[in-house]
N, C-alpha and C positions, 0 to 999 in steps of 0.2 A: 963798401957794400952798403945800402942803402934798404934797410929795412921797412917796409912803411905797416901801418899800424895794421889791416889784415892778412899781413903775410906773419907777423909777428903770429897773430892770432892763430892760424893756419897750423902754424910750429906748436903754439902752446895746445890744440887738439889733436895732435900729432902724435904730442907725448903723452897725453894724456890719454890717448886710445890706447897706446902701446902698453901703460903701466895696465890699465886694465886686461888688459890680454893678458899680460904674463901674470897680475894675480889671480884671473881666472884659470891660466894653464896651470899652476902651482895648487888654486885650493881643487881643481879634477886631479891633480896627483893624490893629494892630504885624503882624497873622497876615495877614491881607487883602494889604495892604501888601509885605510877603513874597513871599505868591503872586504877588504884579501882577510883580515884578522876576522870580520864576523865570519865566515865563512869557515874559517880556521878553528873558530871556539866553535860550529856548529858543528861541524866533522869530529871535535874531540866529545863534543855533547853526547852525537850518533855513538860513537866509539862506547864513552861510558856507558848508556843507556845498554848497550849490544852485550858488554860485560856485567856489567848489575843482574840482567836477565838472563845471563847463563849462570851465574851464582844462587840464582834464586830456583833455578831450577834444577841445576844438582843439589841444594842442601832441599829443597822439595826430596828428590828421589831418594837422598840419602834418609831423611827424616820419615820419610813412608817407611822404609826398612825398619826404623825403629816401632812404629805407631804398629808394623803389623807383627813383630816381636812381642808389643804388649799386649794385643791381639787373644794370641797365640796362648801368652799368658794367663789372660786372663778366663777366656772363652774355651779356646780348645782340649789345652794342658799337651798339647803335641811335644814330642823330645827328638833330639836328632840321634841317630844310632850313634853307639859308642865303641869304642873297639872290637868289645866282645861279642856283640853280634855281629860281627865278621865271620865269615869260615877264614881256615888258615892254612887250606893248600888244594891242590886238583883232588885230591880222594877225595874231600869233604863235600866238594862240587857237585862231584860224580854221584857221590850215593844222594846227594838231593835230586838231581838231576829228572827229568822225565822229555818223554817227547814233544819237541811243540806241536801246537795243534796248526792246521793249514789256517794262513793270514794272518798268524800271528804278529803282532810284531816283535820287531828285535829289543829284549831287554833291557834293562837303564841297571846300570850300576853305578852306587856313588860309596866314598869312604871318607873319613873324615876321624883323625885322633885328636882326641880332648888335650889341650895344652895346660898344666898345671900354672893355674896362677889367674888362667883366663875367666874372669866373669862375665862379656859378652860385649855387645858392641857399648863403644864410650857414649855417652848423652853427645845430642847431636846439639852445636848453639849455632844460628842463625850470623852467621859474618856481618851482616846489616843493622839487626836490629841487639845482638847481644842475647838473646832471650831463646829459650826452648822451646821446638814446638813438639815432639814427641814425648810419649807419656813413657814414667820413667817406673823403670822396671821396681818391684820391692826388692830391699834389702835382703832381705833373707834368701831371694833367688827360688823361692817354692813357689811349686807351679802348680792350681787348685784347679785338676781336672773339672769339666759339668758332667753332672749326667745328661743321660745321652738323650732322654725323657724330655727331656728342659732346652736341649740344646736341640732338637726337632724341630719342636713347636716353635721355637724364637726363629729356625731358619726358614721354617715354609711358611710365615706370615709376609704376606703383602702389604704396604703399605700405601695409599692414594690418596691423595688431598688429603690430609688428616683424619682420615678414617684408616681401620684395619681391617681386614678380610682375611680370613683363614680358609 
């Protein structure tokens, strides 16, 4: 066989087309390959971000329960009924009892027994950040009514731009 120098040449572009094909078919695999993982880390990104923001919104909801606890405390002096304001059977119903009036609506009853031992809801800490965002009840658990005088005036004040209107 009798090669002559442009058929040689021929062959050596031959080969050398072909290694470049396959290292370009190899580095679109490596590049594929690639994208599949950012795409992968983006979806666990989405993932986390979607969890972070439901945690932040139940320790929200649950820490508002606390803030309006201190509320409570501080501001209105309100108490949840205790046993004993319960009645304790149909006769006792009975003789409270009266007719409703037309449109009334239908009654709410709630009951609820004091657990011995219980001081109230635990301090709420933020899973995130470690730190408290509701205000934390006094120790002592005494709860300093307003008067009612005080507590009027502070509710039917207005507030706009920084000014006050009564």
């Amino acid at each position: 066989m009798n090669l002559t120098r442009d058929r040689v040449r021929s062959i050596g572009w031959a080969f050398v087309l072909t290694v470049c094909c396959a290292l370009t078919l190899a580095l679109t695999f490596r590049v594929n390959a690639v994208k599949s993982q950012v795409r992968l880390a983006e979806r666990q990104i989405v993932s986390l971000q979607a969890q972070k923001m439901f945690l932040e919104t139940e320790f929200e909801a649950r820490s508002n329960q606390q803030q309006l606890r201190a509320l409570n405390d501080v501001e209105f002096g309100y108490e949840a009924p205790n046993a004993g304001q319960y009645i304790e059977g149909e006769r006792q119903l009975a003789a409270l009892g009266k007719p409703r009036a037309p449109e009334a609506p239908a009654p709410i009853r709630v009951a609820k027994a004091a657990v011995p031992g219980e001081e109230g809801l635990p301090a709420m800490v933020s899973p995130l950040t470690g730190k408290a965002m509701a205000a934390e009840v006094p120790a002592e658990g005494a709860r300093q009514p307003t008067d009612a005088a005080g507590l009027k005036d502070r509710l039917a004040r207005i507030e706009t731009r920084g000014a006050t209107k009564e």
